[in-house]
C-alpha positions as a printed NumPy array, in Angstrom:
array([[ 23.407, -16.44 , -57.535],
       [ 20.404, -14.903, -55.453],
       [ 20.315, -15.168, -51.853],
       [ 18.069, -17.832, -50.17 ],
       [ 14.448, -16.718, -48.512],
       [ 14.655, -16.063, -45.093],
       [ 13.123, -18.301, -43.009],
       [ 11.779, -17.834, -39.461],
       [ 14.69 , -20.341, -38.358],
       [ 17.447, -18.389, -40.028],
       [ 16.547, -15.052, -38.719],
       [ 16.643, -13.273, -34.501],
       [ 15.672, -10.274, -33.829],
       [ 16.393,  -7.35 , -31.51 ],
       [ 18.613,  -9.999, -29.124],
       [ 21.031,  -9.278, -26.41 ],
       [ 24.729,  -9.881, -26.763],
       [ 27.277,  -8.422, -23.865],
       [ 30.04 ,  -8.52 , -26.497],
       [ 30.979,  -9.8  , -30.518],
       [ 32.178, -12.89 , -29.36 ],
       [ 28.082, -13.296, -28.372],
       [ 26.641, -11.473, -30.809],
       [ 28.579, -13.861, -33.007],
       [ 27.55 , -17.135, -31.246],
       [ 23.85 , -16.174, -31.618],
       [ 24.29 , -15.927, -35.636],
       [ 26.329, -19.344, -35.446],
       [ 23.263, -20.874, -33.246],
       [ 21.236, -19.883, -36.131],
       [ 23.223, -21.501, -38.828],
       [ 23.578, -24.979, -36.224],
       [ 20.033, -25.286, -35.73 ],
       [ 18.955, -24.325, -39.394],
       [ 21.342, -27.608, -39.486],
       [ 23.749, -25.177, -42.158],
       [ 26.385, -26.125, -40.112],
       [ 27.895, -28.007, -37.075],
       [ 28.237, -25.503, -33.433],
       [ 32.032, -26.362, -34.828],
       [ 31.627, -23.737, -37.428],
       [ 30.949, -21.054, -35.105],
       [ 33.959, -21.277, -33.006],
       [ 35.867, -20.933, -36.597],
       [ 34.199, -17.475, -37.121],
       [ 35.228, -16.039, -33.668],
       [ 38.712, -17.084, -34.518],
       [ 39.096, -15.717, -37.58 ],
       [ 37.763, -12.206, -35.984],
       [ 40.333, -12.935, -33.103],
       [ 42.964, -13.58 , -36.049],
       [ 42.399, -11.26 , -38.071],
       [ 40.524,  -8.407, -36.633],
       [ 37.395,  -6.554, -36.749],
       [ 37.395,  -6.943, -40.61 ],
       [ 34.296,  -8.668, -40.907],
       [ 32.425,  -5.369, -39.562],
       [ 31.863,  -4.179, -43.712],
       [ 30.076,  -0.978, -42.802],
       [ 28.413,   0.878, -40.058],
       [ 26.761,  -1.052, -38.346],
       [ 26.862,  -4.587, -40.059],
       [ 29.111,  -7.496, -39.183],
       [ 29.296, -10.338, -41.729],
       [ 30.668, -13.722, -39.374],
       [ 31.998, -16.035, -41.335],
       [ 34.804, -18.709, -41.689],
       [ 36.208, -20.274, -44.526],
       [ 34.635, -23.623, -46.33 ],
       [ 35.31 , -26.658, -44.346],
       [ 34.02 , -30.267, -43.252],
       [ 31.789, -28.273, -40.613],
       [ 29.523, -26.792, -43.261],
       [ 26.686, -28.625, -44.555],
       [ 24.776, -26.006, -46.834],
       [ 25.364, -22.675, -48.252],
       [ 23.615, -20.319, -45.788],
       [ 22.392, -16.65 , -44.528],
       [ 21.045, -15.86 , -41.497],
       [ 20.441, -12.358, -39.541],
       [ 20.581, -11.789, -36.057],
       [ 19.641,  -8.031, -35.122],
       [ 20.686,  -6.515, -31.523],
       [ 18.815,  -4.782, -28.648],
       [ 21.88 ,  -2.857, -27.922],
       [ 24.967,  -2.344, -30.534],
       [ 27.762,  -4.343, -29.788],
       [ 31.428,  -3.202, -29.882],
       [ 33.722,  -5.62 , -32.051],
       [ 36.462,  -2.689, -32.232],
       [ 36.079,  -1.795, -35.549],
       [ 37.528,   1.985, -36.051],
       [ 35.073,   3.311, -38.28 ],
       [ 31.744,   0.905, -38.669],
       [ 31.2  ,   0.21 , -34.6  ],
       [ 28.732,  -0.109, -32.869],
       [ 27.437,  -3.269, -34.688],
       [ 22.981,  -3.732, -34.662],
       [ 23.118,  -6.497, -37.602],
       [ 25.197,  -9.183, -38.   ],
       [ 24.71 , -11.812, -41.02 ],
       [ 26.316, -15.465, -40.106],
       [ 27.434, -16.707, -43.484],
       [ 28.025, -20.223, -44.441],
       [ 29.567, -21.685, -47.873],
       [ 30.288, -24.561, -49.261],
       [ 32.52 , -23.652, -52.004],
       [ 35.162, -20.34 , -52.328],
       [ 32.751, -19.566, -55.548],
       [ 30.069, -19.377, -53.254],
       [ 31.921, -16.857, -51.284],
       [ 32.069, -14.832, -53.483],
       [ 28.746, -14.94 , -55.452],
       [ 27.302, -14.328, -52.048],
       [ 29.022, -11.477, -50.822],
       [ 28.526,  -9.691, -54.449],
       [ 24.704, -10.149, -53.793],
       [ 25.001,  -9.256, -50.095],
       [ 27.081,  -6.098, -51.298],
       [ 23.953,  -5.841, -53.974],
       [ 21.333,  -5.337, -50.684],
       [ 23.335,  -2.872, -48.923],
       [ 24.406,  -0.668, -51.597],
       [ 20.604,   0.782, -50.442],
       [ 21.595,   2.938, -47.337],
       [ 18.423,   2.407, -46.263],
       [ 19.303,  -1.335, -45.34 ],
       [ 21.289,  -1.74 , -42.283],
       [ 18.916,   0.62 , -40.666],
       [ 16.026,  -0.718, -41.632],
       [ 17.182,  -4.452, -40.585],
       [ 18.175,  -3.134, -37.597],
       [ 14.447,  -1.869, -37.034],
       [ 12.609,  -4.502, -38.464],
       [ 10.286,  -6.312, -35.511],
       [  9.017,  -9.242, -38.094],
       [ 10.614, -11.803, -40.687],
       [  8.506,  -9.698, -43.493],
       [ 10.092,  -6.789, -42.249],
       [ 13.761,  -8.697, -43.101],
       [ 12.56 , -10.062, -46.043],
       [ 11.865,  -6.698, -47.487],
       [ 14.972,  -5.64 , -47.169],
       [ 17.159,  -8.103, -48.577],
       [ 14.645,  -7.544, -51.772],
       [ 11.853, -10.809, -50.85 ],
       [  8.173,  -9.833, -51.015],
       [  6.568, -10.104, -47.7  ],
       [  4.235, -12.801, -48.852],
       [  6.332, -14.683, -50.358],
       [  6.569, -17.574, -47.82 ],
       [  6.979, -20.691, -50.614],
       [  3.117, -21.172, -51.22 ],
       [  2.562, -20.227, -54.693],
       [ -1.073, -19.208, -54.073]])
């Protein structure tokens, strides 16, 4: 199951966030107004962090927000938001936080096809870093494997 293109809508870059309750809301604003999901859905991924911990922060550096399947999600969905400042979400090992990917699913298969190709793109240890760099949607593209001119024109 690859992972969708990137599109300019799906994707903010070098934001500001005072704390991972924010730095989650802007990911869930990305998945509302790429219409992925209702603003509903990203109230569900603070709680689960607030339920369950700091879990969702899967390496140094990288924060994957997500809730489980429910009447609030529309479309299976990825979206980046990268940080002007790290953000604290009080993981023990993996804070600060630069990259966080809002995730959206339909299905519990979709789960977990998705987070086997999102563990895929950041088995490179080049990745978070890079993303966390990158100043343009080609520059996100790149490293989640897209070629920066592929934009959907086939010319």
């Amino acid at each position: 199951m690859p992972l969708p293109e990137l599109s300019e809508a799906s994707v903010a870059l070098h934001v500001d966030a005072d704390d991972w309750r924010e730095a989650i809301r802007v990911a869930g604003a990305l998945l509302s107004d790429t219409r992925a999901t209702d603003v509903a859905y990203t109230q569900r991924m603070i709680d689960v962090v607030e339920e369950f911990g700091a879990y969702v922060v899967i390496a140094p550096g990288l924060a994957l927000a997500h809730a489980r399947p429910g009447a609030d999600v529309h479309d299976d969905a990825l979206v980046v938001a990268t940080f002007a400042a790290p953000v604290r979400f009080g993981h023990p090992h993996n804070d600060p936080v630069s990259v966080v990917l809002g995730l959206a699913v339909t299905t519990a298969e979709s789960h977990v096809g998705w987070v086997a190709e999102i563990a895929n793109v950041f088995n490179d240890e080049t990745a978070i870093p890079r993303l966390a760099a990158a100043t343009t949607l080609d520059e996100v593209r790149a490293v989640f494997g897209a070629s920066p001119l592929s934009n959907g024109d086939p010319s």
